[in-house]
C-alpha positions in Angstrom: 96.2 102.1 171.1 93.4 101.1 172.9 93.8 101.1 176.9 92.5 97.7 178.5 93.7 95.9 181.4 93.7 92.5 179.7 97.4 90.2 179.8 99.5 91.3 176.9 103.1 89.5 176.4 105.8 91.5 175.0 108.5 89.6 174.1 112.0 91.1 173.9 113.5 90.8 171.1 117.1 91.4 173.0 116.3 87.6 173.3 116.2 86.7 169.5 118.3 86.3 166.7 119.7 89.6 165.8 120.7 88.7 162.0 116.8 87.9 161.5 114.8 90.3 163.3 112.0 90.8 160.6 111.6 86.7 160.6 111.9 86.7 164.4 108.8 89.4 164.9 106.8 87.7 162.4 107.0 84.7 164.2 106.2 86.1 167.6 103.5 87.9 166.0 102.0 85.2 164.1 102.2 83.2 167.2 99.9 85.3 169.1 102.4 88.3 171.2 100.5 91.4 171.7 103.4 93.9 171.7 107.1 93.9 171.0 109.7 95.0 173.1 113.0 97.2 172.5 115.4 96.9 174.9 118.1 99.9 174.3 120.9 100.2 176.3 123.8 102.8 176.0 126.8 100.9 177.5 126.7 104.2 180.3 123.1 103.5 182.1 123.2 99.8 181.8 126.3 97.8 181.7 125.1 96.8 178.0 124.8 98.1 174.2 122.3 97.1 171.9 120.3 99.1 169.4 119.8 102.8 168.5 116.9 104.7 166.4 118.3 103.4 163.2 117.8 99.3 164.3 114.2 100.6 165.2 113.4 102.2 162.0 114.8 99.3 159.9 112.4 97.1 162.3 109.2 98.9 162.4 107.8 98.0 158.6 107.6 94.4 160.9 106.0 95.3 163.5 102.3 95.1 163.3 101.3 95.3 167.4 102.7 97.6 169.1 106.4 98.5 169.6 107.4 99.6 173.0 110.7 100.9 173.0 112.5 100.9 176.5 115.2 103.5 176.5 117.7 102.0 179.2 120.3 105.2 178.3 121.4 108.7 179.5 120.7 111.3 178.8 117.4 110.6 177.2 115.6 113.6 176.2 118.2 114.1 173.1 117.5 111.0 171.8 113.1 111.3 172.1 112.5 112.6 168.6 114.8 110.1 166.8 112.7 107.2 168.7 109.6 108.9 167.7 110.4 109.6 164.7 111.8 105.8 164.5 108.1 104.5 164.8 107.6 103.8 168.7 104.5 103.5 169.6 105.7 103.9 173.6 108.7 105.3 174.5 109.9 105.0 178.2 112.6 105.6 180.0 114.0 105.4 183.3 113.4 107.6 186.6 117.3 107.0 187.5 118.3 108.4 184.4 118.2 112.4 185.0 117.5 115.2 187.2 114.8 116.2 185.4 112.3 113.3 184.7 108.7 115.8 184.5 110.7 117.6 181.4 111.7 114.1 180.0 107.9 112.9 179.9 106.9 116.0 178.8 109.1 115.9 175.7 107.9 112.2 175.0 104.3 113.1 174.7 105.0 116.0 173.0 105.9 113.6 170.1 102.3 112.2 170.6 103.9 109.1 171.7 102.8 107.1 175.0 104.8 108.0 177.6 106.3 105.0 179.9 108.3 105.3 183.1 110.8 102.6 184.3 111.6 102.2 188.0 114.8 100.0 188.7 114.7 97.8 191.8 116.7 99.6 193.9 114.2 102.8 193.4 110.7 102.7 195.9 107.5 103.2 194.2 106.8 106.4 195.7 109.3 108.3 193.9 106.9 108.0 191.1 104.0 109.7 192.7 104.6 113.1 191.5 104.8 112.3 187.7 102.0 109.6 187.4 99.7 111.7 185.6 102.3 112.3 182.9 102.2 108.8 181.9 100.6 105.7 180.3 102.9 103.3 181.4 104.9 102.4 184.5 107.7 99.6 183.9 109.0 97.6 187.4 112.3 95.9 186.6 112.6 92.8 188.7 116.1 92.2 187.4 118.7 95.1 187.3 118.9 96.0 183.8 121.5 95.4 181.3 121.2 91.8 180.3 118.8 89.3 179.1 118.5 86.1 181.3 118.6 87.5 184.9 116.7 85.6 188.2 113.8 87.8 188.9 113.8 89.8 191.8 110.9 88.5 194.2 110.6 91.8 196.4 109.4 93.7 193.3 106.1 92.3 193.8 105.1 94.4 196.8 106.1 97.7 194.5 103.8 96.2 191.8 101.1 96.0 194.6 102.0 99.6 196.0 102.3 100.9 191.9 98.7 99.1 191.5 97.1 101.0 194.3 98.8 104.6 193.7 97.7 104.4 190.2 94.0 103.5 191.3 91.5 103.8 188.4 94.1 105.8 186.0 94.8 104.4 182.5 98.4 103.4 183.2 99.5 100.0 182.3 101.9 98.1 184.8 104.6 96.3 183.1 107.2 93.9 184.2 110.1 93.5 182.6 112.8 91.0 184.2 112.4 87.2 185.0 109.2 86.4 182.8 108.4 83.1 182.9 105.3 80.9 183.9 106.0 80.8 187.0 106.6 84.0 188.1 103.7 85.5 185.3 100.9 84.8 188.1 102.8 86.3 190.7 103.2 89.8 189.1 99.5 89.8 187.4 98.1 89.1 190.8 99.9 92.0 192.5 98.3 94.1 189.4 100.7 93.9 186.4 99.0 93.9 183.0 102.0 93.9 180.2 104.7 91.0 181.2 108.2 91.5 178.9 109.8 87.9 178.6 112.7 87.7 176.7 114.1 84.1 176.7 111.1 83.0 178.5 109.1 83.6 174.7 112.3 82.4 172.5 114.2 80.0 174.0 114.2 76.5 172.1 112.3 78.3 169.5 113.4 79.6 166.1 111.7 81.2 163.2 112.3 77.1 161.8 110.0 76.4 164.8 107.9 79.0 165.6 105.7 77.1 167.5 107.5 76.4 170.3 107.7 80.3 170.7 103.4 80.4 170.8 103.6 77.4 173.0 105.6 79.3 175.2 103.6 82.4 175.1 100.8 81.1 175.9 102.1 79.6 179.1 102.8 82.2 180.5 99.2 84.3 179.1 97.6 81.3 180.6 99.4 81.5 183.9 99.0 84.6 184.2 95.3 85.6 183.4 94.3 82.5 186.0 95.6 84.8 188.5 94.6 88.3 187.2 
C-alpha cells in the first residue's frame, strides 16, 4: 500500500448479502471501491456479532484492494495474529477497548500489518495524541458502533478537524466510518477525512443482479466528496 491522500470509498460489507460475499466484493470492486471494509464485532464491545478470522480468510482470495479489518472487540491483542494471518491488510482497533492501547499497536505492526486506531464518539481526539506515531490510520466513528444504518453524528466533524491538524504532515489516513452518504461525504473530506466507510450508502438498492446501482452510488459519494477535499 501506497500512502496518498486521494478519496478512497470502503464499503462495508456488514451492509451486503452475507450468503454471497465473494459475488458481493466483486461487484463493489468491479464497480470502482478502493478498499473493503470488515466490520467485526464481539457481541461484548459492541452490542453486535458478525464475523471472526475464519469469515476473513474464506473472503480474502476476493479481495483485490485492500481489506481493512475493523476489530470492534475486546480484548484485541489475542485475536492480532489470527487477523493477520487471515490476510488484513489494516488491522485497527479501538482506543476504548483496553488499558493498554501502545502494546496493542505494537503487536499489530509487529505482524507487518498497517496499524489503525478507532476513536468512538464519546472519546476526544486528544486521547490519541500519545500513540499517533504508532499508526497509519485513525478511524472517527460518527455513529456509536454496533449496527449498520445509524444517523451520523454531526459533532464528529470538529474531531476530524482537530485529528487533521494533530496529525499535520504524518502519513496517517483519516477514516470515517458511520453515516456515509453523499451528503455528509463533503462534510467529513472538508474537515480532512480521506477514506469514507459506507455501508448501505454503497449497497442499498443494489445487488450483485445490478451491480451498477452499487458504482452509481459510489461514485456519488467520491464525487461529493473530492469537490470538497
Amino acid at each position: 500500500m501506497t500512502f496518498d491522500r486521494k478519496i478512497k470509498i470502503a464499503p462495508s460489507i456488514l451492509s451486503a448479502d452475507f450468503a454471497n460475499f465473494g459475488q458481493e466484493i466483486q461487484a463493489i470492486e468491479d464497480q470502482g471501491c478502493d478498499w473493503v471494509h470488515v466490520d467485526v464485532m464481539d457481541g461484548h464491545f459492541v452490542p453486535n456479532l458478525t464475523f471472526g478470522p475464519a469469515t476473513c480468510k474464506a473472503i480474502r482470495p476476493h479481495i483485490k484492494t485492500v481489506m481493512d479489518v475493523h476489530l470492534m472487540i475486546a480484548p484485541v491483542d489475542p485475536y492480532i495474529d489470527a487477523f493477520a494471518e487471515a490476510g488484513a491488510d489494516i488491522i485497527t482497533a479501538h482506543i476504548e477497548a483496553g488499558p493498554h492501547i501502545h502494546r496493542t499497536l505494537q503487536a499489530i505492526r509487529a505482524t507487518e500489518k498497517k496499524a489503525g486506531l478507532a476513536i468512538n464518539p464519546g472519546t476526544p481526539a486528544e486521547a490519541l495524541a500519545p500513540v499517533l506515531d504508532l499508526v497509519d490510520l485513525v478511524c472517527v466513528m460518527t455513529v456509536n458502533p454496533g449496527f449498520g444504518g445509524q444517523k451520523f453524528i454531526h459533532p464528529q466533524i470538529d474531531k476530524v478537524r482537530s485529528l487533521r491538524a494533530m496529525i499535520g504532515d504524518r502519513p496517517i489516513h483519516i477514516e470515517i466510518d458511520g453515516g456515509i452518504t453523499p451528503e455528509t461525504a463533503p462534510l467529513v473530506a472538508a474537515a480532512g477525512a480521506d477514506v469514507l466507510v459506507a455501508g448501505s450508502g454503497v449497497f442499498s438498492g443494489g445487488s450483485v443482479a445490478k451491480p451498477e446501482v452499487y458504482g452509481k452510488n459510489i461514485a456519488a459519494i467520491r464525487a461529493a466528496a473530492e469537490a470538497a477535499q
